[in-house]
C-alpha positions in Angstrom: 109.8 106.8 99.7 113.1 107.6 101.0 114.4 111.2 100.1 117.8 113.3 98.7 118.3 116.3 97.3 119.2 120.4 98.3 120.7 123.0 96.9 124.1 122.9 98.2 124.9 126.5 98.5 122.0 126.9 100.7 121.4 123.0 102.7 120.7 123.5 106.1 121.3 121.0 108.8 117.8 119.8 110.4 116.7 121.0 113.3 116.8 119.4 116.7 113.1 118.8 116.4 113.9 116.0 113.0 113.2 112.5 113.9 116.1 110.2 113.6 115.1 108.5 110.3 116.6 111.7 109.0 119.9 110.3 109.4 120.1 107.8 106.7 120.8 109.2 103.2 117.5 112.0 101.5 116.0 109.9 98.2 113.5 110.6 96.1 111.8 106.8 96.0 108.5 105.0 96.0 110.4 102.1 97.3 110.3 101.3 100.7 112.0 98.1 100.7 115.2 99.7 99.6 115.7 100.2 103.4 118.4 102.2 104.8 122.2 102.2 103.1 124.4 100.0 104.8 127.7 101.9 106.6 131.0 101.3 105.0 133.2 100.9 108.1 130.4 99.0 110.3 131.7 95.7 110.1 135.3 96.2 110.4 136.8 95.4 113.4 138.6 98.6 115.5 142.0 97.7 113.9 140.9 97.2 110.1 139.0 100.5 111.0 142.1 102.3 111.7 144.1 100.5 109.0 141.4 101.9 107.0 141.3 105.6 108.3 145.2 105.3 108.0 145.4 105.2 104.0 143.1 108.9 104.4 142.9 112.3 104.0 140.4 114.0 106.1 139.0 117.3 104.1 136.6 119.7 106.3 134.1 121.4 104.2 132.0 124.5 104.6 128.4 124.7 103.2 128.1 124.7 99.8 132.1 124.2 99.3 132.6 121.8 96.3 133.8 117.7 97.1 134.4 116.9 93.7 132.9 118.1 90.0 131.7 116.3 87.4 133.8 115.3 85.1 136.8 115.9 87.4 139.7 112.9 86.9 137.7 110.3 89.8 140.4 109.1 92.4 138.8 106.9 95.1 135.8 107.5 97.2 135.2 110.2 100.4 133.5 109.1 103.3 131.2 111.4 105.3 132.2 111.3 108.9 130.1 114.8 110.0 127.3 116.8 107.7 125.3 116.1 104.6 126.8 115.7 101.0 124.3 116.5 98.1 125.2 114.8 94.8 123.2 115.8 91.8 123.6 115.6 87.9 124.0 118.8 86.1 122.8 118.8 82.2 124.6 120.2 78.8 122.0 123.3 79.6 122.5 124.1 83.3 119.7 122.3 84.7 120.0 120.0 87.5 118.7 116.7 89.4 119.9 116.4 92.8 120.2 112.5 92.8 120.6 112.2 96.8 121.6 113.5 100.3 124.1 111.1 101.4 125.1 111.2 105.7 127.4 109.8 108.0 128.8 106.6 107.4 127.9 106.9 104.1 130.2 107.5 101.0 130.1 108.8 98.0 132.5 109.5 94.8 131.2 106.1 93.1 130.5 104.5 90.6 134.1 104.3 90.2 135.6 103.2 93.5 139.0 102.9 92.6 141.7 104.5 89.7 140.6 105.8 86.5 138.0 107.4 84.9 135.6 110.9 85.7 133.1 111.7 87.6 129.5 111.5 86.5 128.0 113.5 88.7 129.1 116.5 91.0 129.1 116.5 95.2 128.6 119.4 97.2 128.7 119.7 101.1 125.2 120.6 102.1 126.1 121.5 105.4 129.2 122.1 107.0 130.9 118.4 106.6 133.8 116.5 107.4 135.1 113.7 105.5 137.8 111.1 105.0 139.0 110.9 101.2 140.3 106.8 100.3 142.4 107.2 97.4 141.6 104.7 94.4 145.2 102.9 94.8 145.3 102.7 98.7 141.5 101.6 98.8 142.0 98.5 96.0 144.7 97.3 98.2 143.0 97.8 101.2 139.7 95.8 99.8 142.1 93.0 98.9 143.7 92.8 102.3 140.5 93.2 104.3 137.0 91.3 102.8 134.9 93.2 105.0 135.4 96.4 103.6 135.6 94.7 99.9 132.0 93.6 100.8 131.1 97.1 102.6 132.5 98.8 99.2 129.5 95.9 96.7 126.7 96.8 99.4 127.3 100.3 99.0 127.5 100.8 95.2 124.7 98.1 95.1 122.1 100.7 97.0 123.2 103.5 95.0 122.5 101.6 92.4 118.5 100.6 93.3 118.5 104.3 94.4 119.5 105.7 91.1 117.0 103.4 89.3 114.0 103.9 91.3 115.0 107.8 91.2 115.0 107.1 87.5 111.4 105.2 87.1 110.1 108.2 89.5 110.9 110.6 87.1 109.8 108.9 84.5 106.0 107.5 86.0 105.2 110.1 88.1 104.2 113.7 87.1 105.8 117.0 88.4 102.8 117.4 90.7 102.9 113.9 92.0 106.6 114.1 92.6 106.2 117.3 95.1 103.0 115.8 96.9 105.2 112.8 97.1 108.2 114.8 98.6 106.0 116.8 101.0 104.6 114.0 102.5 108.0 112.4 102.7 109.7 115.7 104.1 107.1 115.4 106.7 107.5 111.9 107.8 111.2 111.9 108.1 111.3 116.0 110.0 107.6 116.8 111.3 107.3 118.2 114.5 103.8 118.7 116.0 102.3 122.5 114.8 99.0 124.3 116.0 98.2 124.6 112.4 99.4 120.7 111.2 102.4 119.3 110.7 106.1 121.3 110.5 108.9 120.1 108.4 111.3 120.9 111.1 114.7 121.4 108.1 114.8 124.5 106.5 114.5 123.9 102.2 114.3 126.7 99.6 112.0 126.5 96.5 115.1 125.8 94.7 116.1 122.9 97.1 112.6 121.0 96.4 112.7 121.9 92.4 116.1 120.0 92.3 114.8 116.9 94.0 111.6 116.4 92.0 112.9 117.9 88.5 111.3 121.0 88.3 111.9 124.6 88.1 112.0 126.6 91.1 108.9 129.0 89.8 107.2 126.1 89.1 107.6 125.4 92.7 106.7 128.4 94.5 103.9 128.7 92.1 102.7 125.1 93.0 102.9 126.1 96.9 101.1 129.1 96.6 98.6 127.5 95.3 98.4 124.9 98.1 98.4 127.7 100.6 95.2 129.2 98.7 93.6 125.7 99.4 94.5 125.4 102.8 96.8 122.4 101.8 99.9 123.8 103.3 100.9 126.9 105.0 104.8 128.6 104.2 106.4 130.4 107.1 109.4 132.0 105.7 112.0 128.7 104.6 109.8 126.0 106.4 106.6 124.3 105.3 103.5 123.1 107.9 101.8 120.7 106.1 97.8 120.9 106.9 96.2 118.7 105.1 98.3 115.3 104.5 94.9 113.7 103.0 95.0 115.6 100.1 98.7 115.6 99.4 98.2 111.6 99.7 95.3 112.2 96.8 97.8 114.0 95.0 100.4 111.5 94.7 98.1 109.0 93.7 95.7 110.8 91.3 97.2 114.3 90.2 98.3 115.1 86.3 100.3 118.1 85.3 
């Protein structure tokens, strides 16, 4: 499983002790072959990289500061050159689904990449962020003059578009239960740092961050970790999570029912 998701008014940056796999973009995903999203910019050459970076406007963010709403007129795309960006789905009633955690060298204000349309989804700067908006008009002109960047722009709506479906099927498959068990153990592989008492998820998530990611409620949440505690399973320490028994989240992603 890859990963995504936080609340965006309250993302923290990992700490030093997260392992680089953190880096790449935070998806909730059973699929491992979906690998790692492909950079934008990495196979231009320096001069179509600053022909690129030319057309921008570089916007600096603070945690939880707003990168574009949904349904907001969509006008290009922004690409993340510091910090995390959290984009999530917010329903007719309030509730939300973050959809993923996207990082540097990523972008994100798709599907539309270029003029026209609204945004289907909201972005939020996770952490304090720095990016480089490509308006819609200046980046179709640029895609035609430069067929790396064209091909940069299919690769990266084509993972966001595997994401978005196996986000989908893990919604719909797997319970509630499953789905945190799932992101625990995922969590843990991607920021755990050796602990006395297990394994510590070295980035700091609220109960509210995890219930966005795996479509729950945040009571539902810290209920569902108290109990683990009970059972020895896990242990809280204030925002972070030590995860002390990784055999029995592993039984509950595979077996558990809501």
């Amino acid at each position: 499983m890859l990963l995504h998701a936080v609340n965006a008014a309250r993302g923290s940056a990992p700490s030093a002790g997260a392992k680089s796999g953190a880096s790449s973009s935070l998806l909730l995903t059973e699929n491992h072959s979906l690998g790692g999203p492909p950079p934008l910019m990495d196979k231009l050459t320096p001069r179509e990289r600053e022909l690129v970076l030319k057309q921008g406007r570089r916007k600096v963010l603070n945690r939880g500061q707003t990168l574009f709403s949904q349904g907001a007129k969509h006008d290009g795309i922004f690409l993340i050159e510091s910090g995390r960006v959290r984009v999530f789905y917010s329903s007719p009633l309030g509730r939300e689904i973050t959809l993923a955690y996207w990082h540097v060298g990523n972008f994100v204000g798709g599907p539309e990449v270029f003029e026209g349309g609204v945004h289907q989804w909201s972005g939020v700067a996770a952490t304090n962020c720095s990016v480089v908006q490509l308006p819609g008009k200046e980046l179709r002109t640029l895609a035609t003059e430069i067929p790396n960047l064209a091909i940069g722009l299919i690769e990266g709506l084509t993972f966001k578009g595997k994401c978005y479906s196996a986000l989908a099927q893990m919604l719909g498959t797997r319970s509630i239960t499953q789905r945190l068990a799932h992101l625990l153990l995922h969590l843990m592989d991607l920021y755990g740092v050796e602990d006395p008492d297990g394994t510590l998820i070295a980035a700091a998530f609220t109960h509210a961050d995890l219930a966005h990611m795996v479509g729950a409620t945040r009571q539902w949440v810290t209920i569902s970790l108290k109990r683990m505690q009970e059972k020895q399973i896990v242990i809280t320490k204030r925002s972070q999570i030590v995860v002390c028994r990784r055999d029995v989240l592993d039984e509950m992603r595979g077996q558990a029912s809501d």
